[in-house]
N, C-alpha and C positions, 0 to 999 in steps of 0.2 A: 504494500500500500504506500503512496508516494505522501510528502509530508501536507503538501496542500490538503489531498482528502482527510487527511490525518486532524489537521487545526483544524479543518469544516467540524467536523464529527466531533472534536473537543468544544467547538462554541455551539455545537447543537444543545451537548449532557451540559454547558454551562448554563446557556438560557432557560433550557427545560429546568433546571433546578433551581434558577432564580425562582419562575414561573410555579414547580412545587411548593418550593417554600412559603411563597405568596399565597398561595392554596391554603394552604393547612395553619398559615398566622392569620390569615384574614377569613376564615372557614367559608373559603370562595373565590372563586376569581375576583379582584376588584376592576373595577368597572374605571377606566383609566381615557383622560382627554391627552391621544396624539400627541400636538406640538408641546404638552408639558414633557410627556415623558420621551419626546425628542430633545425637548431642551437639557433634561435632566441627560440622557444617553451623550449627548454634543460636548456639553458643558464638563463633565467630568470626562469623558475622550481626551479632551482638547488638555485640561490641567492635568489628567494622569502624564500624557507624553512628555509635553514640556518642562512636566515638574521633575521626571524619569532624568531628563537629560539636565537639567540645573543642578539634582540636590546630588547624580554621580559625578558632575564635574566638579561639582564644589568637594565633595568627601575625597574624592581622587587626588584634588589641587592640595587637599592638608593631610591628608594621612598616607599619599604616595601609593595606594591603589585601590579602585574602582571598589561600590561597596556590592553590588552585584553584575551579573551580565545575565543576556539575554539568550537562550543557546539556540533561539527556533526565530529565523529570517531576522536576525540583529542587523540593524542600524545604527549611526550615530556612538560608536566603539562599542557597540554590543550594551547600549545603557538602555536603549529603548529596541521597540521591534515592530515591523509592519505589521504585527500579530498583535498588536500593544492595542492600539483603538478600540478593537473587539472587548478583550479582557475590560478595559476602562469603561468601554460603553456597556458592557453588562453591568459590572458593576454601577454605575449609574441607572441604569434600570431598575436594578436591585434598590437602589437608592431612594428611587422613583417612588417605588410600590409599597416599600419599609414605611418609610417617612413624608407620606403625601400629606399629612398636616401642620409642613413648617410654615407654613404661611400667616399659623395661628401663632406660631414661636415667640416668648418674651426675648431679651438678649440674652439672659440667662439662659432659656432653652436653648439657645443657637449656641454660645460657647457648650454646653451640655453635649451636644446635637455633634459638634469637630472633633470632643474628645468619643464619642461614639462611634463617631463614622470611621475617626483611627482605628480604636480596635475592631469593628466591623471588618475592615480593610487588613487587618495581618490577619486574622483568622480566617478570612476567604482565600487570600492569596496564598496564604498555607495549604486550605483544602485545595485550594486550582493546581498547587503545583503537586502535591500529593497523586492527583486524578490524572493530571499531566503524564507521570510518569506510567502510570498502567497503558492510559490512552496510546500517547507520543512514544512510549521506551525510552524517553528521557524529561527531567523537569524543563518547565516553561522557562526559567528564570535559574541560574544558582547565587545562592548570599557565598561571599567570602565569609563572613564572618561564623564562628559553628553556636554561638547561643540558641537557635531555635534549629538545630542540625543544617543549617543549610535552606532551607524552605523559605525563612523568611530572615530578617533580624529585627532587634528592638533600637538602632539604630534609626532604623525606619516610622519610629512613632511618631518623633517631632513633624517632621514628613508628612505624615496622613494627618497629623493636628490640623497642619497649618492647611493641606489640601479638603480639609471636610470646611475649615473657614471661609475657605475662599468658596469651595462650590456655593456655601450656604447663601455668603453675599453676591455671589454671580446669578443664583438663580432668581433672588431676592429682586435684581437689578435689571434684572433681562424676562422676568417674566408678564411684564405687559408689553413686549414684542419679544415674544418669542422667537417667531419666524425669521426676524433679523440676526438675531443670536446662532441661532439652528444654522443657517449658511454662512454666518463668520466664523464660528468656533470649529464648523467640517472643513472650511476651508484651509485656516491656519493648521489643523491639522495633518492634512490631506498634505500641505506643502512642507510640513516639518520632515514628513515622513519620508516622503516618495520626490522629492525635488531635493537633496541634497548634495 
């Protein structure tokens, strides 16, 4: 089986298990409006990558090596991967369907809300690269560092802190046009990725 069919059939059992999940928290499907939950899919796409390539150049530039790599279609020294958006925009869907009542958020729930969405965010990407390796025969991602074997690190917390802020106040920001958000945040993407 060649690798492309390989990440298809990995972001199938990833969606589908957003979508269980969603099931069995919401005892239902929820009934979800499109352009939010493109905004939400865009919107964290767009900050996973960029933040992928900032927070490894920055940890690479002070402690002299990379804190992970990417092993499946690496880009950008193997910090991000054309395979990265998927992973990002699930998780943002996940994001979607989790937490579709930020809107009601005091700021206290929104800081609450970034320290949540960090650990959301290692414990997924733990089970994704976990599921990875059965799927792929190899994990999506490796950490250099071994406190969480390999799968993830807690390096990466501050990281997802400040990425669960920022999605909060981008979605905050951009959801009475969505639709304008939805085609800058694919496109910035789109050209971080595949135009370098």
């Amino acid at each position: 089986m060649n690798t492309s069919f390989r990440l298809f059939i990995f972001a199938v059992i990833a969606l589908a298990a957003v979508i269980l999940f969603n099931l069995l928290v919401n005892r239902g499907f929820k009934k979800f409006q499109l352009s939010k939950a493109l905004l939400w899919v865009s919107a964290v796409a767009m900050i996973g990558v960029l933040g992928e390539i900032f927070v490894d150049t920055i940890y690479n530039h002070f402690f002299h090596t990379p804190l992970w790599r990417y092993n499946f279609l690496p880009v950008h020294h193997a910090y991000t991967s054309e395979f990265a958006p998927v992973l990002w925009g699930t998780f943002g869907f996940f994001l979607y369907l989790t937490h579709h009542k930020y809107e009601r958020w005091s700021p206290r729930e929104l800081v609450n809300s970034s320290i949540i969405f960090g650990l959301e965010a290692l414990v997924i990407e733990a089970l994704a690269d976990l599921v990875s390796k059965v799927v792929l025969g190899n994990y999506i991602f490796y950490y250099y560092p071994n406190g969480l074997w390999h799968i993830s690190a807690f390096q990466n917390f501050p990281f997802y802190f400040l990425c669960g802020a920022l999605i909060t106040e981008t979605i905050h920001w951009f959801k009475n046009s969505p639709n304008y958000f939805i085609v800058m945040s694919s496109w910035v993407t789109i050209i971080t990725i595949y135009f370098r």
